[in-house]
C-alpha positions in Angstrom: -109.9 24.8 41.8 -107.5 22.8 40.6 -109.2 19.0 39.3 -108.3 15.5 39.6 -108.6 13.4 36.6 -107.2 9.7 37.1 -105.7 7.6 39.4 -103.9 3.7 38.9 -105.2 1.2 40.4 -104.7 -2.7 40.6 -103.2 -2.5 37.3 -106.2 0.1 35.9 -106.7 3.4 35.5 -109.8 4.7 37.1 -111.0 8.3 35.7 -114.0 10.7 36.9 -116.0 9.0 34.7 -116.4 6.0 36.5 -115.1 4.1 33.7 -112.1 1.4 34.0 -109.3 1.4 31.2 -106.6 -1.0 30.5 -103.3 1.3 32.6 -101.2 0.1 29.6 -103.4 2.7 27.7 -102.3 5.6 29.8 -98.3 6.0 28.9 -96.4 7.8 31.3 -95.3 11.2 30.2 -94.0 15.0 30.4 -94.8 17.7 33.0 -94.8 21.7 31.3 -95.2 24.5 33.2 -96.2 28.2 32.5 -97.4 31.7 33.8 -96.1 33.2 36.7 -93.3 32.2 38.4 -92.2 34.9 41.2 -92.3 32.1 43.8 -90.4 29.7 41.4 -93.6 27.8 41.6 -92.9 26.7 38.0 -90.2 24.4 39.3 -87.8 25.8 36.5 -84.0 26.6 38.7 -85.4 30.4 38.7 -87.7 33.3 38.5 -88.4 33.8 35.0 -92.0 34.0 34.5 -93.3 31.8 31.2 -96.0 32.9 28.5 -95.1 29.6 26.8 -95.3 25.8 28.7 -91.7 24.4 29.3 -91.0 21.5 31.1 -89.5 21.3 35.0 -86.0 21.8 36.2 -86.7 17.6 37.2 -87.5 16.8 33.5 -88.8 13.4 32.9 -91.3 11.2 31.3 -92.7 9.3 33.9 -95.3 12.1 35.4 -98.9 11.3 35.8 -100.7 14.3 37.8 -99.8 17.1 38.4 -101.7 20.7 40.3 -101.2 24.1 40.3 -102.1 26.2 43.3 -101.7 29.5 44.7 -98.4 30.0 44.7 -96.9 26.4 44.6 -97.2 23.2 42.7 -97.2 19.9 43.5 -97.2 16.4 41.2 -97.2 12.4 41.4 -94.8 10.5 38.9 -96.1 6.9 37.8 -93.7 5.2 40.3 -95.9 6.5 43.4 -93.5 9.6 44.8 -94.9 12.5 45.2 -93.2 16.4 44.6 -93.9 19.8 45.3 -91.9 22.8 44.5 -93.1 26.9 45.1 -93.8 28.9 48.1 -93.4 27.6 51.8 -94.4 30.3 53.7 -97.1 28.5 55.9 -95.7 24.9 55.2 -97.5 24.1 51.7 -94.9 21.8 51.0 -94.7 19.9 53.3 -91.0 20.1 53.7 -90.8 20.7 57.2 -90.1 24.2 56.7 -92.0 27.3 56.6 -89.6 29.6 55.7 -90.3 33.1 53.9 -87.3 33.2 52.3 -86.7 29.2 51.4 -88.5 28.4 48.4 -88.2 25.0 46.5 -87.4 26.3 42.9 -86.9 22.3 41.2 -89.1 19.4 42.5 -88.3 17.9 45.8 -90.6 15.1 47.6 -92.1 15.9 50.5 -91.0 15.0 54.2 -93.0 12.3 54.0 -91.3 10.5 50.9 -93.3 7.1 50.0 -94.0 5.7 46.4 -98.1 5.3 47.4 -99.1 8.7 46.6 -102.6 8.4 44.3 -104.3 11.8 44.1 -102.5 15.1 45.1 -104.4 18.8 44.9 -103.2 22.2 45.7 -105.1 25.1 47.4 -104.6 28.6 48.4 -101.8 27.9 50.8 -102.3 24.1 51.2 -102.2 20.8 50.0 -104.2 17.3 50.3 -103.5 13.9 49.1 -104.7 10.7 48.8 -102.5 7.9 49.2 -103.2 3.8 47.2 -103.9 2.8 50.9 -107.2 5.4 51.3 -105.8 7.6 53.7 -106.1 11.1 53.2 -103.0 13.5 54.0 -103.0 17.2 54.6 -100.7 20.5 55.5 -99.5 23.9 54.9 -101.6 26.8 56.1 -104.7 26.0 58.8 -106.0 29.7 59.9 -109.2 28.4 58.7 -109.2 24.6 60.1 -109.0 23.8 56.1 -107.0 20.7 57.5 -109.5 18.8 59.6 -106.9 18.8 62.6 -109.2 20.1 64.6 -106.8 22.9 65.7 -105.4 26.1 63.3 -101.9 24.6 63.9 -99.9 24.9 60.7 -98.4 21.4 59.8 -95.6 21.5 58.1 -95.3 17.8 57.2 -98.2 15.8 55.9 -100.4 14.5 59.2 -103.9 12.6 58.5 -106.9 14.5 59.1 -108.9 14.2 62.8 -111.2 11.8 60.6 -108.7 9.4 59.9 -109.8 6.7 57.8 -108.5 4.4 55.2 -111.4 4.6 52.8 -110.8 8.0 50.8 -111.3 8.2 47.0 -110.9 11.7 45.8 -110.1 15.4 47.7 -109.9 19.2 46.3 -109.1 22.2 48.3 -110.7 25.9 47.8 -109.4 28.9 49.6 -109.7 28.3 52.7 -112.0 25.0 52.8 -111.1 21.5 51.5 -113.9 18.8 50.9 -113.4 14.5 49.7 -115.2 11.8 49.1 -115.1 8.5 50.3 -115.2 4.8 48.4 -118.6 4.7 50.3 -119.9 8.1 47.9 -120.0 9.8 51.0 -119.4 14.0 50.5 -116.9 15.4 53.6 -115.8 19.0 54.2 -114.0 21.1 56.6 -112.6 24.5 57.3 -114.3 27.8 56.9 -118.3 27.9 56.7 -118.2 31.5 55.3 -120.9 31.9 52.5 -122.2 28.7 52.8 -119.6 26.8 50.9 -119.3 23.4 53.5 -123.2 22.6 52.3 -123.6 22.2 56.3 -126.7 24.8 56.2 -125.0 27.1 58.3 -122.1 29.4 57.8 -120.1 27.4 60.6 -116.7 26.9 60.5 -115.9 23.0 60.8 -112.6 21.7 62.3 -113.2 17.9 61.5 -114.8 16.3 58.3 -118.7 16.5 58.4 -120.7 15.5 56.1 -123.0 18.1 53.8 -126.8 18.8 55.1 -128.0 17.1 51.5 -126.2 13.7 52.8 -126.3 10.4 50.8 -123.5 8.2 49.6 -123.8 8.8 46.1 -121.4 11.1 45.1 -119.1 10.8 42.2 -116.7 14.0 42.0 -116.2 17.1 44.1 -115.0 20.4 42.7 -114.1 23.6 45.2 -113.6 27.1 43.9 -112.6 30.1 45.7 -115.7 29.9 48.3 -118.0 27.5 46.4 -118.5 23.8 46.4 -119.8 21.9 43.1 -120.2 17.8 43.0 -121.9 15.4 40.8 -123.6 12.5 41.5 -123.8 8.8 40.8 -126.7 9.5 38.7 -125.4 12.0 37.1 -127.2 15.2 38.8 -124.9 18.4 39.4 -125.3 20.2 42.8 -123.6 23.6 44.1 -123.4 25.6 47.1 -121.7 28.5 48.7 -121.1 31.9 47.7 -122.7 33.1 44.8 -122.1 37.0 44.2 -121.1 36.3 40.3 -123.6 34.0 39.5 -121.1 30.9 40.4 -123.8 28.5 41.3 -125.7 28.8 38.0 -129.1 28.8 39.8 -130.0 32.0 37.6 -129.4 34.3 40.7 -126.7 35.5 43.0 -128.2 34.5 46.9 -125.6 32.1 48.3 -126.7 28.6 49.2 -126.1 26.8 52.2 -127.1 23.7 51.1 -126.6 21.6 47.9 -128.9 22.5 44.9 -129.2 22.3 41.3 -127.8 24.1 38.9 -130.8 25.8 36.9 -130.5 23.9 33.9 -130.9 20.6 35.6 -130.0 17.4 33.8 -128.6 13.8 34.4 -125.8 13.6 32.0 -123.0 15.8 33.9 -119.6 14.5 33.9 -117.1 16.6 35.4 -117.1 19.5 37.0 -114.9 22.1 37.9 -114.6 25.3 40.2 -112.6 28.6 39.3 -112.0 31.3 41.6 -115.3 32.8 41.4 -116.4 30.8 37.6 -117.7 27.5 37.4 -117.2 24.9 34.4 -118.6 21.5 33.7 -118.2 18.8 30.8 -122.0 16.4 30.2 -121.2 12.8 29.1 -122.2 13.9 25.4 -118.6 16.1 25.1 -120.2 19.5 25.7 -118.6 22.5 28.1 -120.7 24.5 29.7 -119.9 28.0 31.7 -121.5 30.1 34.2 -120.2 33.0 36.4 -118.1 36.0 36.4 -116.7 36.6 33.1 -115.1 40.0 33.2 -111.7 38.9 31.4 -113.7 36.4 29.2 -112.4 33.6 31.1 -115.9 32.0 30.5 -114.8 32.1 26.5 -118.0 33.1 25.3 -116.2 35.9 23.4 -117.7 38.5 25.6 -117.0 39.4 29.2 -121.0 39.5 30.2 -121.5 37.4 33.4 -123.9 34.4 33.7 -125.7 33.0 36.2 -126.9 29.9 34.4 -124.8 27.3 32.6 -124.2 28.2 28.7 -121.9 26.5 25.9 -118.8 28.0 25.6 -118.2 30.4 22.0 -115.9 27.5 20.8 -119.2 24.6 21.1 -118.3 21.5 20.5 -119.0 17.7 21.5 -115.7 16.3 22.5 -113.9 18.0 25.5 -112.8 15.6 27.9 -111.5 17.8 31.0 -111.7 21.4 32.3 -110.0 23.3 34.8 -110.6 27.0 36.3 -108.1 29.2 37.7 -108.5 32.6 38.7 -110.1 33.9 35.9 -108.6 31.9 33.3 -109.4 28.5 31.9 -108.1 25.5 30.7 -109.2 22.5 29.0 -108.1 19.4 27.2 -110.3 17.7 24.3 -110.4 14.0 23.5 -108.0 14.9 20.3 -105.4 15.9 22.8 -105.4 19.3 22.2 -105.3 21.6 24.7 -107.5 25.1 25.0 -106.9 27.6 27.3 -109.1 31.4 27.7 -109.3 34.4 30.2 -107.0 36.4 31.8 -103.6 36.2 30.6 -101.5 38.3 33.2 -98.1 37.0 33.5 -98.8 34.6 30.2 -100.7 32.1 32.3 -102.5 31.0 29.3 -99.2 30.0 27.3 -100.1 31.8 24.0 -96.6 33.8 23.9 -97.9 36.9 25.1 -100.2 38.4 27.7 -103.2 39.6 25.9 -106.5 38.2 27.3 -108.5 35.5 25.2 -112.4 35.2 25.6 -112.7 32.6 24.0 -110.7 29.2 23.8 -107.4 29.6 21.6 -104.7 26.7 21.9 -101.3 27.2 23.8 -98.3 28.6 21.4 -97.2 24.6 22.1 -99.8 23.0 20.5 -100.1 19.5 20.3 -101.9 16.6 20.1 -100.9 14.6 23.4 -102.1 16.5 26.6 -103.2 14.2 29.0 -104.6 16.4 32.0 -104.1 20.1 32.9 -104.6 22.2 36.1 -105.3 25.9 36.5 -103.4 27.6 39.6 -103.4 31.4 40.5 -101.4 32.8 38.4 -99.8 29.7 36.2 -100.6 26.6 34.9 -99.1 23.1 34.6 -100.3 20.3 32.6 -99.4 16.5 31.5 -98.6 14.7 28.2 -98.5 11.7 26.6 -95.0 10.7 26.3 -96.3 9.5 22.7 -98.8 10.9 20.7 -102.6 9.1 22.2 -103.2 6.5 19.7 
């Protein structure tokens, strides 16, 4: 669910899509925080759930991603560390411990420490992350093999996957499956087969990266929802798999996929993609947002709560969003003015509009604002990055 968006590089900032900017562009900037916060996963000292964004316990301008998960958080600062406050039941932080009643309530880095950290993402109970070397780090929860470690052992410090590998580029995790790509466009995934969503054509649970049945090593970014895959090609084709009850595939039906399709409306201009809970969203390189999928608390904002099960603009239209995220029935996005847009369910004020009433169609946060800079949809909260000054 949650979405990366860009990484530095030898002195450049690479972004999904595929285009190279001058890093001095990109200033570093503030980390905010809202929603729910009963396992302090807003990283604020305490409890206190937020219907408006406020920044971390840690403060700070020098943050540069950031993702929300199920119940914890996790975020890279410009200098390379990486931190992670929130639950740690089954070891999502990577703190070495896994205790019930321990939770991390202010940013702390992980066991691991190290100022290489490029790309980090947050699943249901576990977390992956890419370091400026290309190795790929993973740990927290493992029931479902969503590690690669070949085992169900939960880690409870950040191990490498069975793969190995120093040639990693981007990684997301879904419920209980997690899936990367590697500087070679190769597609990997592991952990649960259920519904289809490893693209293996089988339902076969994997303990080690394999590759997807549709193969090829032209793939650009990866996107996994609750039990479905999405990715997007070199060339600018967008293919989904998995489970597809809701219509969360957009192939105008609801019979899973094993393998990698098309979505039914086609094309060779999509951007970015990314997969909600059981609601898909994806940006084409002309600045359009389209929606497909469950939309029973409007989180598609097509200011209805009728379902789709192929792609359609969102109520607000458009021609310049820039990123999108999905949550659990709720959505966030960011356009290239800098504003930030957020619909759907609104339970514990996830949406950051000062209350909890629902919104089916995109509304901006009571902050407002001109400088967001990337946003990611967890569970039940939301965190997102600015510009330390307004974009120029």
């Amino acid at each position: 669910m949650p979405v990366f968006y860009n990484f530095t590089q030898d002195g450049l900032v690479y972004s999904f899509d595929d285009v190279f900017v001058p890093a001095d562009l990109f200033r570093e900037g503030g980390l905010w925080v809202w929603g729910n916060n009963s396992d302090i996963q807003l990283g604020t000292n305490n409890s206190t759930k937020r219907s408006t964004p406020v920044t971390t316990f840690a403060g700070g301008t020098n943050w540069k991603q950031v993702s929300a998960g199920y119940e914890h958080t996790a975020a890279i600062k410009t200098d390379g560390t990486l931190w992670v406050w929130g639950a740690t039941a089954d070891g999502q932080l990577g703190i070495n411990s896994s205790s019930f009643i321990f939770k991390a309530s202010t940013p702390v880095t992980t066991f691991a420490g190290g100022t290489n950290w490029k790309q980090v993402v947050c699943g249901y109970r576990h977390t992956s992350a890419i370091k400026t070397d290309g190795t790929l780090w993973v740990w927290g929860y493992n029931i479902s093999r969503q590690l690669g470690t070949n085992d169900t052992t939960v880690r409870l410090t950040p191990v490498t996957t069975f793969a190995g590998g120093t040639n990693w580029k981007s990684v997301d995790c879904g419920y209980g499956h997690t899936s990367a790509i590697k500087t070679d466009g190769t597609l990997w995934s592991w952990g649960t087969g259920a519904d289809g969503r490893l693209g293996t054509n089988d339902t076969t649970t994997r303990p080690t990266p394999v590759t997807t049945f549709a193969g090829g090593n032209n793939w650009r970014q990866l996107s996994c929802g609750r039990a479905h895959t999405s990715a997007i090609k070199t060339d600018g084709t967008l293919w989904v798999w998995g489970r597809n009850n809701y219509g969360q595939l957009g192939v105008n039906d609801t019979s899973q996929r094993n393998t990698p399709v098309t979505t039914f409306a086609g094309g060779t201009n999509w951007k970015q993609v990314s997969g909600g809970d059981v609601h898909t969203l994806a940006i084409k390189t002309d600045g359009t947002l389209w929606v497909w999928s469950r939309n029973n608390y409007g989180q598609l904002g097509t200011n209805d709560t009728t379902n789709r099960s192929t792609p359609t603009t969102t109520f607000a239209g458009g021609t310049n969003w820039k990123q999108v995220s999905g949550g659990d029935r709720h959505t966030s996005a960011i356009k290239t003015d800098g504003t930030l847009w957020v619909w759907g369910r609104n339970y514990y004020g996830k949406l950051g509009t000062n209350d909890t009433t629902n919104r089916s169609t995109p509304t901006t946060t009571f902050a407002g604002g001109t400088d967001w800079k990337q946003v990611s949809s967890g569970y039940g909260h939301t965190a997102a990055v600015t510009y330390e000054d307004p974009v120029l």
